[in-house]
Every structure is written in structure tokens, then in C-alpha cells.
C-alpha positions, -999 to +999 in steps of 0.1 A: -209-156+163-203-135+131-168-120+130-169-082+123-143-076+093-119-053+104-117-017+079-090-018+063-092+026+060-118+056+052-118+070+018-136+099+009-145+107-025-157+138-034-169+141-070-201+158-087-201+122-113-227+103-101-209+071-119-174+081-097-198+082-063-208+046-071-177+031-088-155+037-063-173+022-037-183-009-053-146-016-062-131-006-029-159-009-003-153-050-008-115-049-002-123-038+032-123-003+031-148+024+044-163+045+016-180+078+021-189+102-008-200+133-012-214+152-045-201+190-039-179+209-024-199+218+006-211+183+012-176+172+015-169+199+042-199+190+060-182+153+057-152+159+068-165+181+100-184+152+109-156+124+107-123+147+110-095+127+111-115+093+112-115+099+073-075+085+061-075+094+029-099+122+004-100+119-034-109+149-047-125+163-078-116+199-090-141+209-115-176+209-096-207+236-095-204+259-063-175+257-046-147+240-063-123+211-054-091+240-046-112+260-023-124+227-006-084+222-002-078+248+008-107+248+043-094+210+043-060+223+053-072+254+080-089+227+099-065+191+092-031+203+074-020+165+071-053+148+061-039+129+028-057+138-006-053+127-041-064+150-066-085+133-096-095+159-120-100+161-157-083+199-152-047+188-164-032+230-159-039+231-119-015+209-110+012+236-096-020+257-079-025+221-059+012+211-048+016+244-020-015+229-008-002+194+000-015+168-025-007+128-023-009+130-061-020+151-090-042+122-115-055+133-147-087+117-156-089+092-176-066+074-150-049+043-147-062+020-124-032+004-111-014+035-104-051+046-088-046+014-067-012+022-055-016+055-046-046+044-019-022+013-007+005+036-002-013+059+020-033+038+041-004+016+051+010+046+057-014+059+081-016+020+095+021+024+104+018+057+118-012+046+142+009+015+155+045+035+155+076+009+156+094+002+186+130-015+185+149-023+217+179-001+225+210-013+210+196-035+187+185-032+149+167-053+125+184-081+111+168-104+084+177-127+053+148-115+026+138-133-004+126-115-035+104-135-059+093-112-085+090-123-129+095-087-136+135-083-134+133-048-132+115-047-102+141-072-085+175-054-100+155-023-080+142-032-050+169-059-040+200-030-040+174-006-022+169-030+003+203-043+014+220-015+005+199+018+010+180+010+044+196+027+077+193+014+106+187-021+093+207-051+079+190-068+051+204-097+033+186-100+000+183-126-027+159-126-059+146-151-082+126-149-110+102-177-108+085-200-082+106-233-088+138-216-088+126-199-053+119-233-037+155-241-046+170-210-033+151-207-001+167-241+008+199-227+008+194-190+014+169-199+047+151-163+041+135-151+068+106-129+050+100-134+016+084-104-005+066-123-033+047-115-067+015-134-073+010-133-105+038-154-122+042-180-150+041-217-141+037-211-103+014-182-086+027-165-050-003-183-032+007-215-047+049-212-039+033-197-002+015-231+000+046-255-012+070-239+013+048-242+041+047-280+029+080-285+032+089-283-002+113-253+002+127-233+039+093-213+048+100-175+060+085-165+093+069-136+072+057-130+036+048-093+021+027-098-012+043-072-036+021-075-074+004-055-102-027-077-104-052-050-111-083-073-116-105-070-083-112-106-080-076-113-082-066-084-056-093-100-035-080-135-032-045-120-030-054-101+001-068-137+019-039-149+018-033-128+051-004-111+046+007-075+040-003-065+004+012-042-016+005-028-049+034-021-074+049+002-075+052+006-038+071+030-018+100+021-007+100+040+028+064+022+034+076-012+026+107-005+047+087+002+080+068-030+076+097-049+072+112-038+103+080-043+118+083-081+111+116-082+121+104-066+156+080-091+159+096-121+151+125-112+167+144-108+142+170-080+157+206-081+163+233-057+181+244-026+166+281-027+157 
């Protein structure tokens, strides 16, 4: 029996480019994600009729023949006022006509890939979250030890006071290392119970420190999130087998703190409320 891969989320991309109609699909379509496209304005609005709020996420061009991407936006909105859309134009000055209208983002083309990337992650786990909404026992809160295992000390020095210090309704205990060897070391002693780890580090990749704990090398969390700026798609692809939530930097923080507390829900990782 062939197993069905599950979709990750529905992206549609409406652009009048006949290179951005087949780009996007051929990098995101084998990530796991549903692509439909549509080459005006009024073939997007047929689009969306069709799928309504199947669709999780539009990326929208503004400059196109007939009916442009703001007046697209704006019969989006009349019909689904919180469908999520990115705006990806080359028209840098319509930036403040497209906020009042509710935008994800505002991206200028050429764009960056990795901040392309994190935009999409950021909104479908979003909308994964919001179709599976958390549910904590009365009284209690989560309550985790978390391991941060990140090269990049910025990104530690940022997200580790965020974490045990920022987050309500939640007590995080948070530890961050800067390599793979070192996290072995520490996980013996700190016993995390999720570890948020970077894949792409000298000397020791995340798959390859997820491996050696699980061998007994270091104290295995119960949970990993897989927090990186790999932007190559072969690398993003093998990151994402590894089965475990993937994030791409930077993430937000509110996103990353829901499936935290997810984790803690279902690993029972909860304690009283003082």
C-alpha cells in the first residue's frame, strides 16, 4: 500500500511571469505543499472562489494586465478578510496602499529567498496551529527544560531570554550551546526535555547530534524543533525527514512558542500554576 504524503499547506501564486508560475511550484510543491497558480487577476478570483479558505496562504503580484494585484486584494478581503497574502511585487512605492488591506509581508522583487522561505513557514504553521488549537488542563501550565543548540550566538543570546523570560503562561528553563559536542556534554547534565536545534553547524550537523543522543551518547529530549537558515532545497528537504517541526530562521517567536507548549501538552510536560 502506497502512503499518501500528507500536504503540508495551499499556496497560491498569482503572478503574470510565466517563470514565477513554474518556479515556485517546482521548489515548493516537493516540500509537501499544495501549489495552485494563476496568471491574472481574474484567474486568481476565479481560484480563490473555487478553493475559499482551502487555499492557506496567496502570494501576490501587483503589476499585472487587467485587473491589478490591489484590486484583487481588495475582492480577496470582501469575501475572506483573514486569508494570509504576501505581496511580491517589483512596485517598491505601494507598500502603505497594501498595509490597510492586511498583508503578511510587503517583498520587493528581486527577493531573498530565505526570508521568502520564512515568511511561508511562518504562516502555515500558523494556520497548522490554528486548525489544531492548544488545550492545557485547568490549573496547570507548561513546564519544560529546553536546550538551544544554535552556531550563530546571536540567535541564542535572542531566543534563549525570550524563551525563559518573555513567555506567559509557561515556565521555560533554557540552556544554549554553540556546537554539537559541547551539547552532548550539556544535555547530560541539563536533562532538556525539547531541544530546538540548528542543522547546519561546524564539525557536527543537527541530524547527526539528533542521532548521537538517541544513542546514548548525550540525555535525548522527548521533543526536538529544527530551527536553521539552510536555504538550499535539497538540504531543507533532508532537514524536514528528520520528522520534526521545522522552522526557518528567523522564526516568530509567538509561532514557535505555541508549538512548544504543544509538546509540552503532549508529553506531559505541565505542572501547577503557583
Amino acid at each position: 500500500m502506497v502512503d499518501i504524503p500528507k500536504i503540508r499547506g495551499t499556496i497560491l501564486i498569482v503572478d503574470d511571469e510565466e517563470d514565477m508560475l513554474w518556479f515556485i511550484p517546482t521548489m515548493y510543491e516537493p516540500l509537501g505543499y499544495k501549489v495552485l497558480t494563476a496568471g491574472s487577476g481574474m484567474e486568481a478570483l476565479k481560484v480563490v472562489e473555487e478553493y475559499g479558505e482551502k487555499i492557506d496562504l496567496i502570494v501576490l503580484d501587483l503589476k499585472m494586465p487587467g485587473m491589478g494585484g490591489i484590486e484583487v486584494l481588495k475582492s480577496i478581503r470582501k469575501r475572506f478578510p483573514n486569508l494570509p497574502v504576501i505581496i511580491l511585487t517589483a512596485l517598491r512605492d505601494k507598500k502603505e496602499e497594501c498595509e490597510p488591506l492586511g498583508i503578511e509581508a510587503f517583498m520587493t522583487k528581486p527577493y531573498s529567498m530565505k526570508e521568502f522561505n520564512a515568511r511561508i513557514e511562518a504562516v502555515i504553521e500558523r494556520k497548522s496551529d490554528e486548525k489544531s488549537p492548544l488545550e492545557i488542563e485547568s490549573g496547570y501550565e507548561p513546564c519544560a527544560k529546553i536546550l538551544i543548540v544554535d552556531d550563530e550566538i546571536e540567535v541564542c543570546e535572542l531566543l534563549g531570554p525570550a524563551l525563559a523570560e518573555d513567555v506567559r503562561d509557561c515556565h521555560f528553563e533554557v540552556k544554549w550551546v554553540l556546537a554539537g559536542d559541547e551539547a552532548l556534554r550539556t544535555s547530560l547534565e541539563f536533562e532538556p526535555d525539547i531541544g530546538i536545534i540548528d542543522i547546519k553547524m561546524p564539525h557536527m550537523w543537527g541530524g547527526e547530534l539528533i542521532e548521537r543522543m538517541k544513542s546514548g551518547e548525550g540525555h535525548c529530549p522527548k521533543d526536538f524543533v529544527i530551527y536553521t537558515g539552510v536555504e538550499d532545497p535539497a538540504q531543507v528537504e533532508q532537514a524536514r525527514k528528520l520528522g520534526y517541526k521545522f522552522f526557518s530562521k528567523p522564526a516568530h517567536l509567538e509561532v514557535l512558542v505555541e508549538v512548544l507548549k504543544k509538546m509540552c501538552v503532549k508529553h506531559k510536560l505541565l505542572r501547577k500554576k503557583a
